[in-house]
KEKOLMAR-100899 format. One record per residue: residue number from 1; residue in one letter; chain; x, y, z of N, C-alpha, C in turn. Coordinates in steps of 0.2 Angstrom, whole numbers, plus 2048, in hexadecimal, padded with zeros to 3 digits. Last residue first. Example, Ala and Ser with C-alpha at 12.3 -4.5 7.8 and 13.67 -1.06 7.14 Angstrom:
# KEKOLMAR-100899
> 2 s A 840 7F5 823 844 7FB 824 840 800 827
> 1 a A 842 7E4 827 83E 7EA 827 842 7F0 827
END
This chain:
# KEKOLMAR-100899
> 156 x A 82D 823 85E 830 824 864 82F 823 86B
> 155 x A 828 81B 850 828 820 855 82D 81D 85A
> 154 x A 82C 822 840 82F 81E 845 82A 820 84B
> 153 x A 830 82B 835 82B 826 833 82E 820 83A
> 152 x A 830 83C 838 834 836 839 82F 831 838
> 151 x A 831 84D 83B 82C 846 838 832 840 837
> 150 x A 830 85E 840 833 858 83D 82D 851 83F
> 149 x A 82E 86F 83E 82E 868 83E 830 861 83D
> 148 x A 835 87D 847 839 877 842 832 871 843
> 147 x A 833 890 848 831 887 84A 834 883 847
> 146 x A 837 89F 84E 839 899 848 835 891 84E
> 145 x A 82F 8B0 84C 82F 8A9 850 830 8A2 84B
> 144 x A 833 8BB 848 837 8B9 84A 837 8B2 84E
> 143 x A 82A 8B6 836 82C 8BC 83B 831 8BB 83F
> 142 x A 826 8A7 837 822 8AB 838 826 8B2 83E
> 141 x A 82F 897 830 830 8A0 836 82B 8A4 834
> 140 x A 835 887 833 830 88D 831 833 894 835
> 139 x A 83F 87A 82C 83F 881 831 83C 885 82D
> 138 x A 83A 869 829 83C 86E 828 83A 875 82D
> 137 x A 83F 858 829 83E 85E 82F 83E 865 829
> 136 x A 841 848 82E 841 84C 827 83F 852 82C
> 135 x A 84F 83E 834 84A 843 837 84A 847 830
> 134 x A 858 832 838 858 837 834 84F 83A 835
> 133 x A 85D 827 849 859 82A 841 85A 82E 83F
> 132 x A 863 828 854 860 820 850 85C 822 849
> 131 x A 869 834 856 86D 82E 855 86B 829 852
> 130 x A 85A 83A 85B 860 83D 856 865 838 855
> 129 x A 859 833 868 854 833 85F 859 834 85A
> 128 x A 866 836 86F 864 830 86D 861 82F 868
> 127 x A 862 846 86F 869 843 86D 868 83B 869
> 126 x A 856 847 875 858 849 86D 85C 847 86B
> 125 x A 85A 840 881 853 83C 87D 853 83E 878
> 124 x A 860 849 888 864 844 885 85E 83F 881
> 123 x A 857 857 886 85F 856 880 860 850 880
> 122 x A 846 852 885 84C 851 888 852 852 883
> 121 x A 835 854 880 83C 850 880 842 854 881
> 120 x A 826 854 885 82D 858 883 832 855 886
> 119 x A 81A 84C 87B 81D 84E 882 822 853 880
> 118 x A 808 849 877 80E 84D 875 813 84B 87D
> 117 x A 802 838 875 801 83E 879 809 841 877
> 116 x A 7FD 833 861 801 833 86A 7FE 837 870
> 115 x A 7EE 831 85A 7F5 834 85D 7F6 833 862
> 114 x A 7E9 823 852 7E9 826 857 7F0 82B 858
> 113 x A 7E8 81F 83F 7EC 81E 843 7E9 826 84B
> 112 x A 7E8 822 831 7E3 820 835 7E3 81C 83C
> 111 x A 7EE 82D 827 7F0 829 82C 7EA 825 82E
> 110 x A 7EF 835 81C 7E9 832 81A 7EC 82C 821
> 109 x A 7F8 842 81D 7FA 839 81B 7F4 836 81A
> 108 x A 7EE 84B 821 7F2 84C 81B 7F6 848 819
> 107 x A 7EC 845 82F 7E5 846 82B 7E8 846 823
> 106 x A 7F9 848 834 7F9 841 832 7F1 841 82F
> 105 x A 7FA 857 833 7FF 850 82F 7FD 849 830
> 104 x A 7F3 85A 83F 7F1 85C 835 7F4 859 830
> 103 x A 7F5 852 848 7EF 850 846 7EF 852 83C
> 102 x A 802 85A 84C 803 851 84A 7FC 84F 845
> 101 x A 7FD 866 84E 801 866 848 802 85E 846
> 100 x A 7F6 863 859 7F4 866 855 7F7 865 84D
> 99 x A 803 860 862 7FD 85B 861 7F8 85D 85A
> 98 x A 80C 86A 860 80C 866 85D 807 860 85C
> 97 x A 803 872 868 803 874 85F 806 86E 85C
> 96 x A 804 86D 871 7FE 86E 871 7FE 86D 869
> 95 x A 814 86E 878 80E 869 874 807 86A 873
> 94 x A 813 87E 876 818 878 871 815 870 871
> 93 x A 80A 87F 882 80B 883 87B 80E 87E 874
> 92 x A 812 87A 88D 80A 877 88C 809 87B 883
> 91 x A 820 87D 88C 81E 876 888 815 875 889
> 90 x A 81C 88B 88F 820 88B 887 81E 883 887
> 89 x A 816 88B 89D 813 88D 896 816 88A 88F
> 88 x A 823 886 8A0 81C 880 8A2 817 884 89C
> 87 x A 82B 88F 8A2 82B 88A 89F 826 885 89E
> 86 x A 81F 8A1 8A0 824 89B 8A3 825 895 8A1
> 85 x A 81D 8AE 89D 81D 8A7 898 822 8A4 89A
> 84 x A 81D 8BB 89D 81B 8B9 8A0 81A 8B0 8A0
> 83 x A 824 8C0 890 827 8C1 899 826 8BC 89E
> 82 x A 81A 8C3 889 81F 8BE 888 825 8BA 88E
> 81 x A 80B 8C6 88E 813 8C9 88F 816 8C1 88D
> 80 x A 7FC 8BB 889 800 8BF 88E 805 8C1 88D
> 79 x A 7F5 8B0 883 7F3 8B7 884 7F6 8BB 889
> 78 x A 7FB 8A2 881 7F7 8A4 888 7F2 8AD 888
> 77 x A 801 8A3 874 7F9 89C 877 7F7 8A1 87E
> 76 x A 80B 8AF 874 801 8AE 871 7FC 8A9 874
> 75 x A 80F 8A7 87E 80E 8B0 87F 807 8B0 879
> 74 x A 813 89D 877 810 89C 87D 80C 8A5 87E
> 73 x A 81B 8A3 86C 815 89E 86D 813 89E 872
> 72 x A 826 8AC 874 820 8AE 86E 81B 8AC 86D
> 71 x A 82D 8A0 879 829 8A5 87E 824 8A8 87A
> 70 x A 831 898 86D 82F 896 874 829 89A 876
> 69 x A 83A 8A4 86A 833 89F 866 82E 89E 869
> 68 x A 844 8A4 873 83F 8A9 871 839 8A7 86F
> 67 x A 849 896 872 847 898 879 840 8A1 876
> 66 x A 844 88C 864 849 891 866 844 893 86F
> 65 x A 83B 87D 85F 83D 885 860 841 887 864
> 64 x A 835 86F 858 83B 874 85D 83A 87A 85A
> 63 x A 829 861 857 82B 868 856 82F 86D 85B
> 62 x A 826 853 84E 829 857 854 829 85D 855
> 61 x A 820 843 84C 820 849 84C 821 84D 850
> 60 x A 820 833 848 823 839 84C 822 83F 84C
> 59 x A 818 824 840 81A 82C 840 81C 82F 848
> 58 x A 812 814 83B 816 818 841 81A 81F 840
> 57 x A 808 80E 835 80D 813 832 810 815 836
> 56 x A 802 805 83F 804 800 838 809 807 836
> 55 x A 805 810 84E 801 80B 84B 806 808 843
> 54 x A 807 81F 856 80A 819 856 803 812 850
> 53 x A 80E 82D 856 809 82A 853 808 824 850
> 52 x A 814 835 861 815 831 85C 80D 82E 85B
> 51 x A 81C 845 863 814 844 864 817 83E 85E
> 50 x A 828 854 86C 826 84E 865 81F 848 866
> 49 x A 82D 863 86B 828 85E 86E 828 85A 86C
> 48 x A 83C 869 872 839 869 86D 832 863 871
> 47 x A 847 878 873 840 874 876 83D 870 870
> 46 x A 850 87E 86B 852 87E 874 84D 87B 874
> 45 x A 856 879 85C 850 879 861 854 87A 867
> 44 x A 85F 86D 853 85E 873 854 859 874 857
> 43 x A 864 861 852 86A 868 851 866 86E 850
> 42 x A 85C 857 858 860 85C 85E 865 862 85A
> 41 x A 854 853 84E 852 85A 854 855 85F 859
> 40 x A 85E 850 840 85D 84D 846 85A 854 84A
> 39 x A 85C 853 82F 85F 852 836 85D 84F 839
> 38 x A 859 857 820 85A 851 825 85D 851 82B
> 37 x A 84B 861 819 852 861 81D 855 85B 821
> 36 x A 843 861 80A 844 861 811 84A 860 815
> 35 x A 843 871 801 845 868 801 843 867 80C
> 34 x A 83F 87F 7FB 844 87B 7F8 843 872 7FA
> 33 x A 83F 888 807 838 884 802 83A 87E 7FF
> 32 x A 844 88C 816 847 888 80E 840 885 80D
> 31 x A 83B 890 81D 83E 893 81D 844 891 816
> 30 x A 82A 892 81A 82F 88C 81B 837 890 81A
> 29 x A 81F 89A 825 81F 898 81D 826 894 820
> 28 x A 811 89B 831 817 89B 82F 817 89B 828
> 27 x A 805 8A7 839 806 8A3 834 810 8A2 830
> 26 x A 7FB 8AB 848 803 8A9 845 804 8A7 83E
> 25 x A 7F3 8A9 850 7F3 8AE 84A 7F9 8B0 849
> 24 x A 7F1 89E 857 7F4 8A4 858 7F5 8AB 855
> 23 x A 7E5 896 852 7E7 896 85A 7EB 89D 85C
> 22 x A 7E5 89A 844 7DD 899 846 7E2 899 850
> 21 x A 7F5 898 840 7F0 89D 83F 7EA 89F 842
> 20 x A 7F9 88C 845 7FC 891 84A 7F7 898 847
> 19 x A 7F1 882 83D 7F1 882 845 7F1 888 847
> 18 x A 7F4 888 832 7EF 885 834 7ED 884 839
> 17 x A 803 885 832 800 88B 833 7F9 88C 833
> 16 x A 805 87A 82F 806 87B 838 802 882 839
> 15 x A 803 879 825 7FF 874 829 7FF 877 830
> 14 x A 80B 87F 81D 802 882 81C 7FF 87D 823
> 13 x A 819 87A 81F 816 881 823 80C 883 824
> 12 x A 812 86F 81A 817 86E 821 813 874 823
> 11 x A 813 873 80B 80F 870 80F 80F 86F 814
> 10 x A 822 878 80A 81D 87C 80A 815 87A 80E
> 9 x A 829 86D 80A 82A 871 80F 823 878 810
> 8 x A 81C 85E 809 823 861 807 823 869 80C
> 7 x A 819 850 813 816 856 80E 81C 85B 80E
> 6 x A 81B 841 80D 81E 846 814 81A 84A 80F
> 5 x A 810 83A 801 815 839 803 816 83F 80A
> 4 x A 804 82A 807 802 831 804 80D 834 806
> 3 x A 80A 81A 802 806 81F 809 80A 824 804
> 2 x A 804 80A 7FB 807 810 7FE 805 816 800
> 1 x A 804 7FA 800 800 800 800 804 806 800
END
C-alpha cells in the first residue's frame, strides 16, 4: 500500500500555520522552500516537543524553538507580557501546537492512526533520538518567532 508522501516545505508551513493562525494569529512560511532538511532535533532548538503516533505507520512529530520563540508563543497562547511566560507556560504552549500540528499531518497522510500524548523531551533523550535516526524537518519563521518541524517515520 502506499502512503500519501511527507508534505513538502511549504506544505509543513500552511499546516502549522493553520493551527498557529485561527489559535495565535501567527502565520509562518518556510524558511528554505527549496527541500527538506535532514538532521537530527538536537542541532537545533532550546525546547522541543515531540508527540508519536503509534500504529501500522508509526510517525513522530516534533517541534523546537529557540528560548525567545518560546516566550512569543506562550505570550500569545496565554494573552500576556512575554515577561510574564514562565517555563511551564512555553512547554504547556509547545505541546499543545504540537498536538495540533501532529493531528493536521497526520489527517494530510490520510493516517488512521490515534495520537500520542505530546511531551517535552530532554537534551540527553535529543541526543540519543538524534543518534538512532535522520529526522526530515524543516525551519519556519513568522517575523522574529522561528519553529522547526520535524517527522520521522518511527515512534519514540
Amino acid at each position: 500500500m502506499s502512503h500519501p508522501p511527507t508534505p513538502n516545505p511549504q506544505a509543513l508551513a500552511a499546516l502549522v500555520s493553520n493551527v498557529t493562525q485561527t489559535m495565535l494569529g501567527i502565520s509562518f512560511a518556510a524558511r528554505d522552500p527549496g527541500s527538506l532538511v535532514r538532521e537530527s532535533p538536537i542541532d537545533l532548538g532550546w525546547r522541543t516537543a515531540m508527540l508519536p503516533i503509534p500504529g501500522p505507520r508509526p510517525i513522530t512529530i516534533a517541534l523546537s524553538s529557540n528560548k525567545e520563540s518560546c516566550a512569543a508563543l506562550g505570550a500569545a497562547m496565554f494573552s500576556c507580557p512575554e515577561g510574564e511566560v514562565d517555563s511551564l507556560m512555553m512547554d504547556d504552549s509547545l505541546n499543545e501546537l504540537v498536538n495540533m500540528t501532529a493531528g493536521q499531518i497526520k489527517s494530510t497522510l490520510a493516517i488512521d492512526q490515534a495520537l500520542g500524548l505530546p511531551k517535552i523531551v530532554g537534551e540527553s533523550e535529543l541526543k540519543r533520538i538524534g543518534n538512532e535516526t535522520q529526522w526530515k524537518s524543516v525551519a519556519l519563521r513568522a517575523g522574529a518567532v522561528e519553529l522547526v518541524v520535524w517527522i520521522v517515520e518511527r515512534v519514540f
